[in-house]
Short mmCIF file of the C-alpha atoms (twelve columns), coordinates in Angstrom:
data_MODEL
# 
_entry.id   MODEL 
# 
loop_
_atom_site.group_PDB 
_atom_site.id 
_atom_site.type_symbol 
_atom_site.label_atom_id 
_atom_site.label_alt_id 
_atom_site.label_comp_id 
_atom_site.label_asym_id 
_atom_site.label_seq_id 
_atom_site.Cartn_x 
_atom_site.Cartn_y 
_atom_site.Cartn_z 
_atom_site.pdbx_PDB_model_num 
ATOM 1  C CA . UNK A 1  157.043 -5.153  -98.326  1 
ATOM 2  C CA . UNK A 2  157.249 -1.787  -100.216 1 
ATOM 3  C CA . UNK A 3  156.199 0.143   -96.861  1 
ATOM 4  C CA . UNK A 4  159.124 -1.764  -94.604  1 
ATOM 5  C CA . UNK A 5  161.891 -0.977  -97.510  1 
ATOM 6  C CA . UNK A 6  160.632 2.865   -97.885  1 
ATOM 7  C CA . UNK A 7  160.145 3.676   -93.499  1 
ATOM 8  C CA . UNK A 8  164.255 2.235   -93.560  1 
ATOM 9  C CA . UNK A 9  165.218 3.216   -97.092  1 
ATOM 10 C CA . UNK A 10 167.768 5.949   -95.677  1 
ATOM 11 C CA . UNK A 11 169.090 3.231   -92.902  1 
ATOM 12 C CA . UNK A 12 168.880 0.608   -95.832  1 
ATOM 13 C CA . UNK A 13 171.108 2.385   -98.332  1 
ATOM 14 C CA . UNK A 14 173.801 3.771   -95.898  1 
ATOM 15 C CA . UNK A 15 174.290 0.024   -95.095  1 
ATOM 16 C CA . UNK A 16 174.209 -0.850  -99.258  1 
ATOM 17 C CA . UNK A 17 176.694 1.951   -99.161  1 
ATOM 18 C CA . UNK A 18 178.909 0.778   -96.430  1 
ATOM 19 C CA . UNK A 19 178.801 -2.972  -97.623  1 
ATOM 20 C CA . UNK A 20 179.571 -1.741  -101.310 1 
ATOM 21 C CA . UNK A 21 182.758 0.521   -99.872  1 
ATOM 22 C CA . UNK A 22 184.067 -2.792  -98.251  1 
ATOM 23 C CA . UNK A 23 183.610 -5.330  -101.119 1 
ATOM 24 C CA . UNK A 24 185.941 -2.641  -103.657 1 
ATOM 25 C CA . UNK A 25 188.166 -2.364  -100.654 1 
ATOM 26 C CA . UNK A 26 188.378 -6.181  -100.751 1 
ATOM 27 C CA . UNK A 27 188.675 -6.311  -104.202 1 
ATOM 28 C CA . UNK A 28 191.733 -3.582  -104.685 1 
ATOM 29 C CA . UNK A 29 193.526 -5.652  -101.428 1 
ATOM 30 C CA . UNK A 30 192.654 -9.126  -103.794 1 
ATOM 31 C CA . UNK A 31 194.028 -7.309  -107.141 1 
ATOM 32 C CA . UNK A 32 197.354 -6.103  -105.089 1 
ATOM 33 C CA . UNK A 33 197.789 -9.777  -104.160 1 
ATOM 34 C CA . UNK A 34 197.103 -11.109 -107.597 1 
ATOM 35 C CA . UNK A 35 199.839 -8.851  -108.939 1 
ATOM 36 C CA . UNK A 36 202.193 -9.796  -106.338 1 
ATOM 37 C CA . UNK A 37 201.664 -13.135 -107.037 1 
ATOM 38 C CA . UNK A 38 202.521 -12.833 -110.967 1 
ATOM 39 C CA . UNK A 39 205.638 -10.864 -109.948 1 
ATOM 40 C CA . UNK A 40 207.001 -13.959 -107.904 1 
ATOM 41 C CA . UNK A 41 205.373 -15.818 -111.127 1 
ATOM 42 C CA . UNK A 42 207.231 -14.342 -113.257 1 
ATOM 43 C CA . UNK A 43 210.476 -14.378 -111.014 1 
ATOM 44 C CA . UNK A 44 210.251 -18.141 -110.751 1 
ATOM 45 C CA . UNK A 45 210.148 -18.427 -114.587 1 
ATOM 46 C CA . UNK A 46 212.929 -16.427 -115.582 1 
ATOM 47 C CA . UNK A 47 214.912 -18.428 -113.074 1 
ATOM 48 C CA . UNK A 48 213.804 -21.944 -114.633 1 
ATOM 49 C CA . UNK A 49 214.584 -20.468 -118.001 1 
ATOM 50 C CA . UNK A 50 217.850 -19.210 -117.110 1 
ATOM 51 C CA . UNK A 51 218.849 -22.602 -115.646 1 
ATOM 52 C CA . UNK A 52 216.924 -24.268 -118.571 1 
ATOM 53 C CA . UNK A 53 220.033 -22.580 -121.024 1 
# 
């Protein structure tokens, strides 16, 4: 097992590397949604609050 992960270790990290650079990707385009999301949140609310008064 040791012998397969060492003769591909260079092969095996560039893909680690590659997978890692595209799950943070994923997660900043996720975080930029989330806060665009809570803007039209907080839109929504300060629209029911002003009609609330």
């Amino acid at each position: 097992m040791q012998a397969a992960a060492a003769s591909g270790g260079g092969r095996v990290r560039e893909a680690e590397r590659a997978g890692l650079e595209r799950l943070r990707w994923e997660i900043g385009e996720k975080n930029k949604r989330i806060r665009e999301l809570e803007m039209v949140r907080d839109v929504f609310e300060r629209r029911i609050a002003l009609r609330v008064k």
